[in-house]
PAZAVEX-36288 format. One record per atom (N, C-alpha, C): x, y, z; residue in one letter. Coordinates in steps of 0.02 Angstrom, whole numbers, plus 50000, padded with zeros to 5 digits. Layout:
<sites>
XYZa...
</sites>
This chain:
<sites>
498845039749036x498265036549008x497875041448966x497585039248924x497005042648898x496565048348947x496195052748932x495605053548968x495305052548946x495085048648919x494185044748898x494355038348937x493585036948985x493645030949018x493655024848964x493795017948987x493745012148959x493205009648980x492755005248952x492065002248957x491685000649020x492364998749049x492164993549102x491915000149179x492585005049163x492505011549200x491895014749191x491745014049125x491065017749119x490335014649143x490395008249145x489835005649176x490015005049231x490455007249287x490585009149352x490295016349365x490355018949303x489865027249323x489405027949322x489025025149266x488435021549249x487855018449314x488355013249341x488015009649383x487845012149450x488445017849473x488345020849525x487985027349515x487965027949465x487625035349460x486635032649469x486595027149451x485925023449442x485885023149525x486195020949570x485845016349621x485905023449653x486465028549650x486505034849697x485665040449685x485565038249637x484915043049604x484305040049646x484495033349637x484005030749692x483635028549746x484225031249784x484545029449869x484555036049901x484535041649876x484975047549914x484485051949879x484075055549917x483715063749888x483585068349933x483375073749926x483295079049959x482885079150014x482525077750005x482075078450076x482505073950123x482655068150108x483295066450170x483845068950179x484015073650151x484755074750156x484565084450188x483865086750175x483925092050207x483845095350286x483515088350311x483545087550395x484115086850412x484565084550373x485265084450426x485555091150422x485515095850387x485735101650393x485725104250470x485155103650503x484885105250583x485245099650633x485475095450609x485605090850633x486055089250655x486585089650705x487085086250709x487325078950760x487755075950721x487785071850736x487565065950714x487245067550648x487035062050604x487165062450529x487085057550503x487275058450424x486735050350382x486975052850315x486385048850267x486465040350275x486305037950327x486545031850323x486315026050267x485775028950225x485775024350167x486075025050130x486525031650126x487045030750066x487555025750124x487915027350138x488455022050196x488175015950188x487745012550194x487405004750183x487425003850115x487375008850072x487315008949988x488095006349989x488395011150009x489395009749981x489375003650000x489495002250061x489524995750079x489344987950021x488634990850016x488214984949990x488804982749919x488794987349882x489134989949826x489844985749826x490064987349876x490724986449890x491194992449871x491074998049862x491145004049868x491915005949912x491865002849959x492365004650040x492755000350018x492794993449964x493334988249965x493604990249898x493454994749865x493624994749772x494204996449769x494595001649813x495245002249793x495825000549851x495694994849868x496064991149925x496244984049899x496674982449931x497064976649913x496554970449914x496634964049874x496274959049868x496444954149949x496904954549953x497124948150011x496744951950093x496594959450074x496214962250142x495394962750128x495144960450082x494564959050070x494334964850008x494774968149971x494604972549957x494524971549855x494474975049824x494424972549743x495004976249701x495534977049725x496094979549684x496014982349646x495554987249620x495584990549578x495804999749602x495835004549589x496335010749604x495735017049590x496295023149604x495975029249612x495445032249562x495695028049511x495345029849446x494565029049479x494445020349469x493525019849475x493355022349569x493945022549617x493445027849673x493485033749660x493765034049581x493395044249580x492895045249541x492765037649510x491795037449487x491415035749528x491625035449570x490975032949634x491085039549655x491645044749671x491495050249714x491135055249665x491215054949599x491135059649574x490045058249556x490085054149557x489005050849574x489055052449637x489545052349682x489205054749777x489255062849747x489475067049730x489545072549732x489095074249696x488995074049623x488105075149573x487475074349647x487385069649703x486975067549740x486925069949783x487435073649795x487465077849891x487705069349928x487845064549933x488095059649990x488085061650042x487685061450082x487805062950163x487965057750200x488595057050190x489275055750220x490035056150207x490125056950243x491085059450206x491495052950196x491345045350260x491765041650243x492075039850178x491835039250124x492105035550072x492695037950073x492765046250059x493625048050081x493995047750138x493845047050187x494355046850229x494435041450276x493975035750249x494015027250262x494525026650226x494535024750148x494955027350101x495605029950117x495715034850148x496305040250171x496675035950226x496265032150280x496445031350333x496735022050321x496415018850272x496525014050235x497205014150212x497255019450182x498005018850116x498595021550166x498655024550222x498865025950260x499245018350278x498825016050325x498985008550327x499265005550285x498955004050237x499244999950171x499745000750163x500035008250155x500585010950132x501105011350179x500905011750239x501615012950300x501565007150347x500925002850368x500884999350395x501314991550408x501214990850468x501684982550447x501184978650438x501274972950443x500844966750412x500204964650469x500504964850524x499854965050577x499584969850576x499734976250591x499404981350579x498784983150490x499014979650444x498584979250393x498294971350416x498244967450435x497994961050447x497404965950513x497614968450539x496974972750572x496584974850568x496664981650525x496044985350507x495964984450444x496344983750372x496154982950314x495444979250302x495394973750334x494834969050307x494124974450346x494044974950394x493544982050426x493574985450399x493974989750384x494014995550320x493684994350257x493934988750218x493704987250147x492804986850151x492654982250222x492094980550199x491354985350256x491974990650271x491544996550289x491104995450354x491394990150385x491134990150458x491734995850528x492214995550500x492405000250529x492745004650491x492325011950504x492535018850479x493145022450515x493625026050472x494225029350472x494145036550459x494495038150498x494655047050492x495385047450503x495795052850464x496205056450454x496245064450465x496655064250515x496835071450594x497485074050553x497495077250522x498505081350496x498225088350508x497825091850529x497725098550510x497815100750585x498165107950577x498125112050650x497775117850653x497265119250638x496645124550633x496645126650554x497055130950496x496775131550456x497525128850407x497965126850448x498535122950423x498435115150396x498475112250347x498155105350317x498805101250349x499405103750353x499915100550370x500435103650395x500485104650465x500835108550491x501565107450507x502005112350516x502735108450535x502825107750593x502205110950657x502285106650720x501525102550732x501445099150715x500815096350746x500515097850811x499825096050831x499405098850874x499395091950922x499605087250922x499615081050952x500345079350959x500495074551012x501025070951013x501005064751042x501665061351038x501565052251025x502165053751054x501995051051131x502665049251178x502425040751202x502925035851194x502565028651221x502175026951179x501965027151130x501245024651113x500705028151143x500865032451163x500445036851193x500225043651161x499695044151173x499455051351127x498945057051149x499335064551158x498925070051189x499095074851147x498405079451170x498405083951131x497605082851101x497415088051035x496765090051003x496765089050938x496335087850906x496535088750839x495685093250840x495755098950776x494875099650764x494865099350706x493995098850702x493885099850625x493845094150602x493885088350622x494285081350595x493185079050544x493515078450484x493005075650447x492825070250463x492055067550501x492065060350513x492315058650568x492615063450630x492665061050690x492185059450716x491645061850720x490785060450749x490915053950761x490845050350709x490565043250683x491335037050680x491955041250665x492545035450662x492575031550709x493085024450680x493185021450741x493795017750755x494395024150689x495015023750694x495175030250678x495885031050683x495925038750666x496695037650660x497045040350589x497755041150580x497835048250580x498425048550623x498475056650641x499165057750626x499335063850614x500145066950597x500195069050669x500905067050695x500845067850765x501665069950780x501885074750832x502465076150852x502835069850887x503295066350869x503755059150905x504225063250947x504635058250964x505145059251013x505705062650968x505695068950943x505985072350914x506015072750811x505545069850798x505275067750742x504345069150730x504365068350678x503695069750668x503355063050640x502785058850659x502685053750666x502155053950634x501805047950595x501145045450575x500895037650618x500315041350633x500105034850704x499205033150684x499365028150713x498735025250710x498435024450757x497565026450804x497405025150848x496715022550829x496385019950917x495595018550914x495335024650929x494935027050929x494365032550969x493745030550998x493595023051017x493305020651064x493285025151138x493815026051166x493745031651239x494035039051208x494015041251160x494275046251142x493805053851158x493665056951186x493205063151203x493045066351128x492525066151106x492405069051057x491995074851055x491945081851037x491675086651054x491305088750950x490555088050968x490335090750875x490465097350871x490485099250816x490795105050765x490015106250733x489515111550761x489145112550708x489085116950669x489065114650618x489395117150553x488665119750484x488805121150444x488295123350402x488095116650352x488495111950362x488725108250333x488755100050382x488005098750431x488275093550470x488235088250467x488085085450395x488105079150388x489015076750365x489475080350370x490085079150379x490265075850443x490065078050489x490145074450569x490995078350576x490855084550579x491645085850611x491475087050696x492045083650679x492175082150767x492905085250788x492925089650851x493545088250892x493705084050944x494375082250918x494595074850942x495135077251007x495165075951069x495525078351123x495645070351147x496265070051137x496725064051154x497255063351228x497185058951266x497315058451335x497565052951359x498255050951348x498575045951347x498275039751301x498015041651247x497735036751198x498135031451168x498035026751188x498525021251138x498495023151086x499235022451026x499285022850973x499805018450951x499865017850888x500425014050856x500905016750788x501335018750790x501635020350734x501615018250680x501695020750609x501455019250532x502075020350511x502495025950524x503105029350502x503305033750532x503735033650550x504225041150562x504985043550546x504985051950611x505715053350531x505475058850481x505985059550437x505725063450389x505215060050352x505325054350352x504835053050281x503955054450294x504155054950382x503195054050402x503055060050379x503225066350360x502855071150320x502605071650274x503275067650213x502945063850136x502485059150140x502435055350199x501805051150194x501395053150216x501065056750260x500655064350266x500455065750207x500805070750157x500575074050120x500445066650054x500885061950066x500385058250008x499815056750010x499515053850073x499185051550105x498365058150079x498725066450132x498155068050083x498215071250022x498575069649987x498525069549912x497955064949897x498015058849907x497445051749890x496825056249905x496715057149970x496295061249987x495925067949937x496425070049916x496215074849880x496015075049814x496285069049792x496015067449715x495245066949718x495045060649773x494445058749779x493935065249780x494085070749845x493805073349849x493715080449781x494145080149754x494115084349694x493605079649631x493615073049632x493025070549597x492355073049630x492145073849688x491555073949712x491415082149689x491815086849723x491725092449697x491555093049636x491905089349551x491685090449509x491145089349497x490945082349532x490085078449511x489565086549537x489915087649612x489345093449625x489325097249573x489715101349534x489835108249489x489735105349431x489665099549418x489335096749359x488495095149355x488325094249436x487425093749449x487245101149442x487685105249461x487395113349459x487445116549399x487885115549342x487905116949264x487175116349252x486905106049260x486545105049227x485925109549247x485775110649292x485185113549340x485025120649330x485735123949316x485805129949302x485505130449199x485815125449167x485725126649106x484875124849087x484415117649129x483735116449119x483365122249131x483505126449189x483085130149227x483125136349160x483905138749143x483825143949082x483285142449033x483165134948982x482835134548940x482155134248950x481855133549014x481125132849028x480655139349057x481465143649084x481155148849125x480995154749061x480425158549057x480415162549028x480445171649047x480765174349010x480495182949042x480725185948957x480315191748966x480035196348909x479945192048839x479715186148852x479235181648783x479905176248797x480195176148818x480965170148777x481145168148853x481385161248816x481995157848879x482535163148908x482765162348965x483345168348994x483855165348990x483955160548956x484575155848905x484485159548864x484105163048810x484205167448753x484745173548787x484605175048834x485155181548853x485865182048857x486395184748831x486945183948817x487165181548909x486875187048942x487305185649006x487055178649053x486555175349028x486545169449063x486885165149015x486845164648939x487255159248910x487955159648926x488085165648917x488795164948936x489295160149000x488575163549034x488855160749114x488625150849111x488375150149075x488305144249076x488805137749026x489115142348993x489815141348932x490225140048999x490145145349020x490775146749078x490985141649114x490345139549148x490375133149188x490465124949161x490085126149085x490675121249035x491215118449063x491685124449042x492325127649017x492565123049096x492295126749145x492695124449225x492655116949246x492075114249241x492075106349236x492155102949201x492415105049134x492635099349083x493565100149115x493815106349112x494405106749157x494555102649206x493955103249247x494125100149333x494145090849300x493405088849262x493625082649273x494225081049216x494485085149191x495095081449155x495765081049211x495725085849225x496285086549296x496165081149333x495555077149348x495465074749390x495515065849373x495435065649299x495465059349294x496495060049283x496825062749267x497465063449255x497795064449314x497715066849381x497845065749446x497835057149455x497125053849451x496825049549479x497525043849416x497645045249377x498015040049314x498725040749357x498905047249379x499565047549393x499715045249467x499465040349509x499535036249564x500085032249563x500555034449614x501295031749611x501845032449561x501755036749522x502075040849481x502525046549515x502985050549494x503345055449540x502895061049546x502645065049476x502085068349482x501565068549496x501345060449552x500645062549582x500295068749618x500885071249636x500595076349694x500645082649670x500935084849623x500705088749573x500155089549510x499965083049523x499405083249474x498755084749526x498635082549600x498435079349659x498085087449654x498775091449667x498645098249664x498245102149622x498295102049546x498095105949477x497565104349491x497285095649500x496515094449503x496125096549570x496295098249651x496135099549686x495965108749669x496205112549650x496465119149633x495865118349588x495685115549511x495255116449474x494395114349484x494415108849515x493865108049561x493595111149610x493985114049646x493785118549715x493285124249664x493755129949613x493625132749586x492975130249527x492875126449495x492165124449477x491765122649541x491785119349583x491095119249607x490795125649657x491385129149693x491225135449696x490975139549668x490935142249591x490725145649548x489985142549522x490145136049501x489435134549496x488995132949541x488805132749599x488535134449643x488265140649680x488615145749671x488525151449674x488275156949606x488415151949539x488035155449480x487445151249471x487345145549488x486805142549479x486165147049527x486415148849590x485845151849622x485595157849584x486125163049565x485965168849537x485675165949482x485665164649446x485175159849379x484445160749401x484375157049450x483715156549497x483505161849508x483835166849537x483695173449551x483285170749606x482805173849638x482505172649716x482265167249748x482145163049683x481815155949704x482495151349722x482935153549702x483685149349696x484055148949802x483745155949825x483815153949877x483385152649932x482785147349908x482435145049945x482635138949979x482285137150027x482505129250072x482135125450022x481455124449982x481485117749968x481825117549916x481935121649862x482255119949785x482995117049815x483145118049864x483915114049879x484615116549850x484655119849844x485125124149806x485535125749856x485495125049897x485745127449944x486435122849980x485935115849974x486335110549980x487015109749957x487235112049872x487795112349843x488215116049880x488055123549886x488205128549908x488685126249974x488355123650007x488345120350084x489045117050052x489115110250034x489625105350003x490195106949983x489905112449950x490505116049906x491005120049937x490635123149987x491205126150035x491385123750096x491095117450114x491575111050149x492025106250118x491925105050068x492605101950001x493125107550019x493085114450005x493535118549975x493875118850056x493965116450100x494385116450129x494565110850171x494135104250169x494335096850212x494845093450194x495065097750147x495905091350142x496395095650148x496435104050153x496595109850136x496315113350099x496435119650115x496105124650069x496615125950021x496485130049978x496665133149916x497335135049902x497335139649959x498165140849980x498355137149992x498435133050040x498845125350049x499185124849975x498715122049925x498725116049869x499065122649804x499005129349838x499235130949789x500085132049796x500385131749866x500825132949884x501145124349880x500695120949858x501165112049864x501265113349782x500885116249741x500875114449672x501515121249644x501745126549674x502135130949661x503005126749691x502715124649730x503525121549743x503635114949714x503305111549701x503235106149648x503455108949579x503175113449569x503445113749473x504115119349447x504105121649531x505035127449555x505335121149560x505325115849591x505625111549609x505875108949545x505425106649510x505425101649426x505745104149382x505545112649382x505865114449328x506765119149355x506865118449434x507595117749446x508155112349420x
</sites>
């Protein structure tokens, strides 16, 4: 596809960027920092209202058929906003999971809850700093399920959970409740994520897939995942450009803006340069859905995003110079985001080691 959106996309950015500006600000979103165990629930009632949770889900499960493209304009307005909450991705994650491996009762189940965001989903594949391991930290004997998962984005608050899980000599993708599930919080710098560890104890579960293929559906699974969340990262490293570039033209030292100085313009080119990158990667990931090269694109844009909103977050403060790391100017907040993105679907290494064997692979 193109990268320039079409009309209709654009008044999807438009529209969410309007109601997110007006739903979601700082002074609410900086108590949850202390906080755990809670998150922004007017943004979560916002998605909902919106229909946000149903946009890229099937029509016959209540959802509006439309694809990755417009939920990476809604993530990429949650990310400009700080969203304090993670579901949109990994409702989403835990959604397409289903969709994609599920049988027909099993999507006649949770799809329609999912779409319309009464019941929240989390997605468990990681074994401490592994995004996808080749032995998993859980196993699925019977329908049955033990073992830990940590770290899990949105365990706090889920009230399903698809997990990569060890089978009866296979490696399995399962679906459970976490209604009796022991949940232990993760407090984090970062706690309006709600990471939770999840310790599983003969938990009912149900299979999605297994076999070899349950690894490819794993890693597709967070591929989806990762597009989204590489839109949000850009929206953040695109709120910190702008913040970084206002604050240059207003602030003054020795008679002039400190935008006149080579070494702040530069650095503010710079950050250009990284988010016009990230969101092109990111709308060209989001186009290439069910294509062979999704997960190489999944990759380039996860890899280029991590890297813009990291940088601009961390040059936006120095911009500020001392006021930049104060609690109320909020700056901090990005900061915070930016280095919980850069590793909730995998970190860096992961995505750079899926995107090196992907293009050894292509060009064998």
């Amino acid at each position: 596809m193109s990268i320039l959106y079409d009309e209709g996309q654009q008044a999807i950015a438009t529209e969410s960027r309007r109601v997110i500006e007006a739903r979601v600000n700082k002074e609410e979103l900086l108590p949850l920092l202390e906080t755990t165990g809670q998150y922004h629930e007017g943004f979560w009632t916002t998605a909902k209202e919106q229909g946000w949770t149903a946009l890229a889900l099937p029509e016959a499960y209540g959802g509006l058929d439309l694809g990755l493209i417009e939920l990476g304009l809604i993530a990429h307005q949650a990310g400009r906003s700080l969203s304090g909450a993670p579901f949109l991705t990994s409702s989403f994650g835990a959604a397409k999971a289903i969709e994609l491996y599920g049988s027909d009762d099993q999507k006649a189940r949770w799809l329609p809850g999912l779409a319309s965001g009464e019941t929240i989903g989390a997605v468990a594949f990681a074994a401490g700093a592994n995004a996808l391991p080749a032995r998993p930290s859980v196993t699925l004997t019977g329908e049955r399920l033990d073992g830990a998962m940590t770290g899990v984005a949105g365990g706090l608050a889920a009230d399903i959970v698809v997990v990569f899980a060890n089978g009866p000599g296979m490696p399995v993708l399962a679906v459970a409740e976490l209604a009796d599930v022991q949940r232990t919080a993760v407090a984090s710098f970062d706690n309006s994520r709600l990471y939770a560890d999840l310790t599983f104890a003969g938990t009912p579960a149900e299979t999605l897939i297994s076999g070899a293929a349950a690894r490819d559906a794993a890693l597709h699974v967070l591929a989806l995942q990762a597009v989204i969340t590489a839109h949000e990262q850009t929206g953040g490293a695109e709120a910190m450009m702008e913040i970084a570039r206002d604050y240059a033209v207003t602030r003054r030292a020795f008679g002039q803006p400190i935008g006149a100085f080579q070494s702040i313009k530069h650095r503010i080119a710079e950050l250009y340069g990284y988010v016009e990158l990230a969101r092109a990667n990111c709308i060209h990931a989001a186009s290439r859905e069910g294509q062979a090269d999704f997960i190489t694109a999944a990759a380039a844009a996860r890899l280029s995003a991590t890297e813009a909103y990291d940088t601009a977050s961390r040059d936006c403060v120095q911009i500020h110079g001392g006021i930049g790391v104060t609690w109320e100017l909020g700056l901090h907040l990005h900061t915070r985001r930016a280095r919980s993105l850069a590793i909730e679907q995998g970190n860096m290494l992961f995505w750079e080691d899926v995107l090196v064997d992907r293009l050894t692979g292509e060009a064998a």
